[in-house]
N, C-alpha and C positions, 0 to 999 in steps of 0.2 A: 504494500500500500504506500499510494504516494503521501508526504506529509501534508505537501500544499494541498492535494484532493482531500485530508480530512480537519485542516482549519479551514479550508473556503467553506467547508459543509457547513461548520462554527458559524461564518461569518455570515455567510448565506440567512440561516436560520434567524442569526441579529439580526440582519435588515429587516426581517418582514414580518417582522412582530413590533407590538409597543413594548418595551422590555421594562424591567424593576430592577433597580438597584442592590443591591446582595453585599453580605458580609463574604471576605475572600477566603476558598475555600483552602483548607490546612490539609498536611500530609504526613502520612505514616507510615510505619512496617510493623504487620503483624507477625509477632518473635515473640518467645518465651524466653524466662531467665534462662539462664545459664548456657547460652548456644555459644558464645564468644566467649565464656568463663570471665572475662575482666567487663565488667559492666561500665567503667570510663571509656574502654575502649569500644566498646558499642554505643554508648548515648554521644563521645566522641564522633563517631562516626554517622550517628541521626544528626548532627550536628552539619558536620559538613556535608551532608546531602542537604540540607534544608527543610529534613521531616521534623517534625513538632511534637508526634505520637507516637505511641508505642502501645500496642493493644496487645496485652497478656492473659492466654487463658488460664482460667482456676474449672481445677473438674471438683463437681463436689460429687461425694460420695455418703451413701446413705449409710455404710457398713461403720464409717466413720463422721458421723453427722457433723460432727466440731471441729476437726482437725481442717486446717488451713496446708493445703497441701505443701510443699518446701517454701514453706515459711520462714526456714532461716532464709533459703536465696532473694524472697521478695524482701527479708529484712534489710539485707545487705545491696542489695540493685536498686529498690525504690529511692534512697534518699538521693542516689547518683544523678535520679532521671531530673529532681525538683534542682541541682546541682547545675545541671546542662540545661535545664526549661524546657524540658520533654514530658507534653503531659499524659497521664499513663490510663488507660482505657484495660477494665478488667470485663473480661467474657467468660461471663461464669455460666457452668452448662452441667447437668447428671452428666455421673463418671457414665452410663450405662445407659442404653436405648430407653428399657422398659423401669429406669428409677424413678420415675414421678408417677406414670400410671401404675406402681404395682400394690398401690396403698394410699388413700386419704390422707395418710400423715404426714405424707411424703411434701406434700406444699406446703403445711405450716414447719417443717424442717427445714426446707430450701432457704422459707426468707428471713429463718433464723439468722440461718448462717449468714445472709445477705449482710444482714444487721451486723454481725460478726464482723464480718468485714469493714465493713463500714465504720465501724469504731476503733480497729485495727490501725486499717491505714486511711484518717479524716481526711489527709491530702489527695485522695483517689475521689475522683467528682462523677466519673462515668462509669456505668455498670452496661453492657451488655446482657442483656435476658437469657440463656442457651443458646442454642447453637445449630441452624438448619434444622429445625424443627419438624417441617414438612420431608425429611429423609430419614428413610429406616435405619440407616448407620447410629443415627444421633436419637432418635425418637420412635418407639413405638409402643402399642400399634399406631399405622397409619389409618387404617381400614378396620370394622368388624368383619363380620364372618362374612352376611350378608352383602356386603359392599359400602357399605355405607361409613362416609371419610368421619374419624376422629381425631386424628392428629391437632385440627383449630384447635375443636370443641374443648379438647385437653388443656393444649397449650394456653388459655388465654385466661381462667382460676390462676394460672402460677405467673403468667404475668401480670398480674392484678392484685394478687399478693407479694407479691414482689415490688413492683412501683408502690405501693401503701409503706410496706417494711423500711423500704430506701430511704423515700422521703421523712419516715417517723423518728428516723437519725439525724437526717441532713436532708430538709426541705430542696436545699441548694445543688445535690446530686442530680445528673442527668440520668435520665433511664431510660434506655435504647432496645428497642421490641428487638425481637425475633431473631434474628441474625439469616436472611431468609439464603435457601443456594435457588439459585436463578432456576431451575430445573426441577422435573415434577412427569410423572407420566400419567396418575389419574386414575391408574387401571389397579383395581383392588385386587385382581386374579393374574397379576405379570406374573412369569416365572422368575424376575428376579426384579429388583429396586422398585417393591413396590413404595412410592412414593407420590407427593401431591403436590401439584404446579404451584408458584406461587401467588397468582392470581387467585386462588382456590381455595389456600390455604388464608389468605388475607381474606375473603369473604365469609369464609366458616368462623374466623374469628371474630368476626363483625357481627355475626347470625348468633354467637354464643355470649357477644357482650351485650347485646340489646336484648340478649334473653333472661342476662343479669340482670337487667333494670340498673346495673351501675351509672351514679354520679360522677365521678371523676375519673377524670385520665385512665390510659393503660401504659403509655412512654411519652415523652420529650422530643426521641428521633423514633427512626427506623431503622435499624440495620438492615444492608442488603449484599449478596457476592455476588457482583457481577462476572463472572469467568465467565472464558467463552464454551460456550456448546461442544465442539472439537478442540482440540488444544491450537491449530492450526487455522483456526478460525481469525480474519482480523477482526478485530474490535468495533467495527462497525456493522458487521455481518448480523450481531445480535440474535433472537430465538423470535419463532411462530408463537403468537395469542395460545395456549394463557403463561407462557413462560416470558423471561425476559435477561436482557444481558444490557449493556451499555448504553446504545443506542434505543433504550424500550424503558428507561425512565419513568416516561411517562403514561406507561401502562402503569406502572407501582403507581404510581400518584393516583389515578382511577381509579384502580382497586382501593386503594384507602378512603378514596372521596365515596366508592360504593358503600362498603362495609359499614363509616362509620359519620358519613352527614348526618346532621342534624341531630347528633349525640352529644356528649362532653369530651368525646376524642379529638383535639384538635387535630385540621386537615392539614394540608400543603397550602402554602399562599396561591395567589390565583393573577395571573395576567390582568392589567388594568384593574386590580382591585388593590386597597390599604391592605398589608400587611399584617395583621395580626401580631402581637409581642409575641403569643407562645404555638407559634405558626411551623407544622413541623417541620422537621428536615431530614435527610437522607445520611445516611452514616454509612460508606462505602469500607467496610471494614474488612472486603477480604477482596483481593482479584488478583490474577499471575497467571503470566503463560510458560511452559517449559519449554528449556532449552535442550541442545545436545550437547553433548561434555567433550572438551577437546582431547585426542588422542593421549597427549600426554599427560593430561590426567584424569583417566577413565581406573588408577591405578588406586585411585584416593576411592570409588564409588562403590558399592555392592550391588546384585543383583543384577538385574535385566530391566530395561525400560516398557513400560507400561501402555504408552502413548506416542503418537508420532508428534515428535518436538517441531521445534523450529531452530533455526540458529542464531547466535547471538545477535547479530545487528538486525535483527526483524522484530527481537524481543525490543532491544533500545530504541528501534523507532514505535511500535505499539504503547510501550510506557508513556517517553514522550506524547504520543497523541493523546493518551487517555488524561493525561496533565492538564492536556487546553481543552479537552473535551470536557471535563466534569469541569474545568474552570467557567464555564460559559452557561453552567446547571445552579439558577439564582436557589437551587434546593437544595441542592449537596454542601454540606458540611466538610466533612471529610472523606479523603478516600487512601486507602494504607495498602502497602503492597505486600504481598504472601510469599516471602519471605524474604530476611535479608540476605543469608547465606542457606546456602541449598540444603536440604538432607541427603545423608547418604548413600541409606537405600534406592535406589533408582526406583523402585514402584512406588514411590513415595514421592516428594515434587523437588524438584530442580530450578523454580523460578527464582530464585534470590538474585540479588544485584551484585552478591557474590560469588565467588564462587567457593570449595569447600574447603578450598587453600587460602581465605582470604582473598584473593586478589580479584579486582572491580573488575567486573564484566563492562562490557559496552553502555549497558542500560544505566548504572550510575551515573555515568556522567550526563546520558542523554534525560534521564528523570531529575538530577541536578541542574542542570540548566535550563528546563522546563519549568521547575519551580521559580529559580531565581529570574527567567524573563515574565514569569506572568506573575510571579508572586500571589498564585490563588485567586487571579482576576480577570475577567472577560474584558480584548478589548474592545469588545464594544457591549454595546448594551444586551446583557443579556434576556434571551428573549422570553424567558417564565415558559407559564403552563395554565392552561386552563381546562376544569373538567368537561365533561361532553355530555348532553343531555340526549344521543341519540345512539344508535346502534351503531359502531366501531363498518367502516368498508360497506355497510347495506347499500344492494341497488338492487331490482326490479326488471327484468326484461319480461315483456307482455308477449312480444310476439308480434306479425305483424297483423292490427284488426281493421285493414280498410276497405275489405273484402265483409259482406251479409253472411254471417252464420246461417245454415239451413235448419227448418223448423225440427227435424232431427237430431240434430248435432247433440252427441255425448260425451265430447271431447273437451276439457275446459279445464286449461293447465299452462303453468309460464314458468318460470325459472328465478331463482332468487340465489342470490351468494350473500356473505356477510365475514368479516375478518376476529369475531368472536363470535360462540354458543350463543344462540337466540332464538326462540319460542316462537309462534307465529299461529295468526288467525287470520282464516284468506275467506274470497266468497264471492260469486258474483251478485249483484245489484241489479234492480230497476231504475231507471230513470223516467220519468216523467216527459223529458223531452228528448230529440238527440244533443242536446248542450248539456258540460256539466257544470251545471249554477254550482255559482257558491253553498247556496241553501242547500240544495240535492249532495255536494261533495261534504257540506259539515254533516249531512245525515249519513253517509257513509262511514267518516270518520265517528262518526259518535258510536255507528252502531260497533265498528272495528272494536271500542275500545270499552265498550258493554260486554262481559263474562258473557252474561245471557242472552245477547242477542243470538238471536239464527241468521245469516243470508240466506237467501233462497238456495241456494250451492257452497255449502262449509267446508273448510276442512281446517285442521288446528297440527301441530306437528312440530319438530324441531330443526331447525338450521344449524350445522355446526360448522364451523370458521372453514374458511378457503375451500369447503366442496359443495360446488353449487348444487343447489336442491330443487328438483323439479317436485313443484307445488300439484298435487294433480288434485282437484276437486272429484265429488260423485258423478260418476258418470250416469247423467242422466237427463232428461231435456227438458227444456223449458216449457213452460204451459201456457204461456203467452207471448206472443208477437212483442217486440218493441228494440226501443234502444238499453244497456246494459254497462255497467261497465265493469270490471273486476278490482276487488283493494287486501290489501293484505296490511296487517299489524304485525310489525315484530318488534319484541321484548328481549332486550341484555339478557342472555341466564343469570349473570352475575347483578343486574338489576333490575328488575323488570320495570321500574320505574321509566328507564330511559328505555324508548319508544322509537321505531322509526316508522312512517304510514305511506304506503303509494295507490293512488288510484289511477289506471289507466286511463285512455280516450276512451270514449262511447265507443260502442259497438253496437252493430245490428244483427235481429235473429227475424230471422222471416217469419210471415206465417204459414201456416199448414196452405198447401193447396187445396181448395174446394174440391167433393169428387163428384163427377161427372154423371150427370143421369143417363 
């Protein structure tokens, strides 16, 4: 990928919006203690790259509800990070898939220990909630028996307890949902990763908080890992509805605006609207792409490689891009790269800005001076987000109807696509005259959007994203002559609120021929 092709995309985008103003976005590497052993020499090193964060995970463990896992190493690293002005983001998550669903007591334990923490170390202001939530590696079940997704439902009690616990220490803590991975298949019966989009997984937790009748908040941000879909993927390639990567942002921001409008979860700010003080924001806390390991040192690595890499200068320019790309996102807060120095094992990840000898890959210096030219900042105005009140990609082909249907015809069907899951209610109409008055088209629409209405020709069914749907009504014929026209309703699965409605041109159906004496 060319650089210039994906800051003109950047720049493009500014132009043709009214854009908002943004705090400038910060940077970081997600790393645990102890990978460099000298923690100067590491917060040194966040230093001269120009990252600001350091997001360290804590596994908690139910076997050991209290214990703070290397506790001496966070004793001994954290005060380095407050030393060098590296602020340090903790992503606390069950040691174990099934440790929160395998008992009720398991959430009021969790945000014990939150608390724990919290009083541990006052200087830590951000808590990450778990960890890809929506994947069976990190969380399950995903699914019952029967099909039907748990994983929300689950997750969104312990982030609700957990956002209560944080603040009941330190109002002044951020607490950041989810930690979502970009990826999800949906399917409760895969043979393998059964797992839940993250569009899917953001709505079921929206279905489970307005089931709570909760008053406040559930986070501050949102955690999200944008990686890409193939490892080989460039960064703008992004995923198909209901998944998302880089360049699909703004599906996350939808799915939050579906789940949890006109709640106490605050949204995303909104293009051409005031800001909100506590207006959420996007927490980019995990994304890397792997590299391949140079010959001469393949000697330092174990294993066999997992994925097909890329090479180092393809990584340095993707970093670099995704630097001015999220700089240009008035929503993103931060975004932190996985990792700094690679792991060893090869099935394990190799994206670090180092490598496992220490010594800077290409990508350091190219995410270095990504930071320091843009310093976190769009140059131009960046161009926000606004939610959508209608059905994502819907349109309508009729057919051509400038030709008289015969007083027979049982035929009465058109084609519809849509670029997410959406529900639909079709049917052909009478009209009054061959014109379709305003009056005549709001009676169609009304009736579209009445449960209970019938058209004389029904049919109800579902649309799902990028395969177009032939609509086919009852085959069966009209009972009277006239003009007609056909309309169809479709409903978000994810909102049914948002609506899209099309009625074709009139059309004509003959009448029966007279028979003959």
């Amino acid at each position: 990928m060319k650089k210039t092709l994906f800051v003109a995309c950047c720049a493009c985008a500014a132009l043709a919006f009214c854009g908002r103003a943004a705090a400038n976005v910060t940077f970081g590497i997600t790393e645990d203690t102890g990978v460099l052993g000298d923690p100067t020499i590491f917060y040194s090193t966040l230093n001269d790259l120009g990252a600001t964060e350091n997001r360290i995970a804590i596994n908690w463990d139910p076997a050991q509800p209290t214990t703070i896992p290397n506790q001496p190493g966070l004793d001994y690293w954290l005060p380095q990070a407050t030393i060098h002005a590296v602020r340090v983001l903790f992503a606390v998550a069950p040691a174990h898939p099934g440790d929160i669903t395998s008992s009720p007591a398991r959430i009021t334990q969790f945000a014990a220990f939150l608390q724990q923490l919290a009083r541990t170390y006052p200087f830590v202001k951000d808590y990450v909630i778990g960890n890809e939530p929506n994947q069976p590696r990190f969380w399950q079940p995903q699914f019952s028996s029967t099909g039907a997704n748990l994983s929300g439902s689950a997750y969104e009690p312990l982030l609700a307890a957990s956002y209560d616990a944080l603040k009941g220490v330190d109002p002044s803590i951020n607490v950041i949902g989810v930690g979502l991975s970009p990826r999800g298949n949906d399917n409760p019966f895969a043979k393998d990763n059964v797992s839940t989009s993250p569009v899917r997984f953001l709505h079921d937790v929206g279905v489970a908080y307005r089931a709570s009748k909760r008053s406040k908040p559930l986070m501050d941000e949102l955690g999200f890992h944008p990686y890409p879909n193939q490892n080989n993927d460039p960064p703008l390639k992004g995923y198909p509805w209901p998944k998302a990567g880089i360049p699909n942002l703004d599906r996350i921001k939808q799915a939050v605006w579906d789940a949890f409008n006109g709640t106490a979860q605050p949204l995303f700010a909104e293009r051409g609207k005031a800001a909100p003080a506590n207006a959420l924001k996007l927490d980019l806390d995990e994304t890397g792409w792997q590299v391949a390991i140079p010959a001469v040192l393949q000697n330092l690595y174990t294993g066999k490689e997992n994925v097909v890499t890329i090479d180092e200068g393809t990584q340095a320019q993707y970093y670099s891009d995704i630097v001015r790309f999220v700089s240009c996102d008035p929503d993103v807060r931060s975004l932190s790269f996985f990792h700094l120095v690679d792991e060893q094992p090869l099935d394990r990840w190799q994206s670090g800005l180092l490598r496992l000898d220490d010594s800077k890959r290409p990508s350091f210096t190219s995410v270095k001076n990504a930071i320091a030219q843009t310093q976190g900042k769009c140059a131009l105005t960046p161009p926000g987000w606004s939610h959508t009140a209608t059905v994502n990609g819907a349109t309508v082909a009729f057919g051509y109807l400038g030709s008289p249907k015969g007083w027979n015809n049982k035929l009465w069907r058109f084609h519809t696509t849509v670029q997410e899951d959406a529900s639909y209610k079709a049917g052909v109409f009478k009209l009054g005259s061959r014109k379709l008055t305003a009056k005549a088209k709001k009676a169609v629409l009304k009736a579209l959007a009445n449960p209970g209405s019938k058209p004389l020709l029904g049919a109800k069914g579902t649309a799902l994203a990028y395969k177009s749907k032939l609509v086919a009504l009852p085959k069966k014929t009209l009972k009277r002559s006239g003009w007609y026209v056909y309309g169809i309703r479709l409903a978000a699965a994810m909102n049914p609120q948002r609506a899209f409605v099309s009625v074709s041109r009139p059309f004509l159906v003959k009448s029966r021929p007279r028979a003959r004496k």
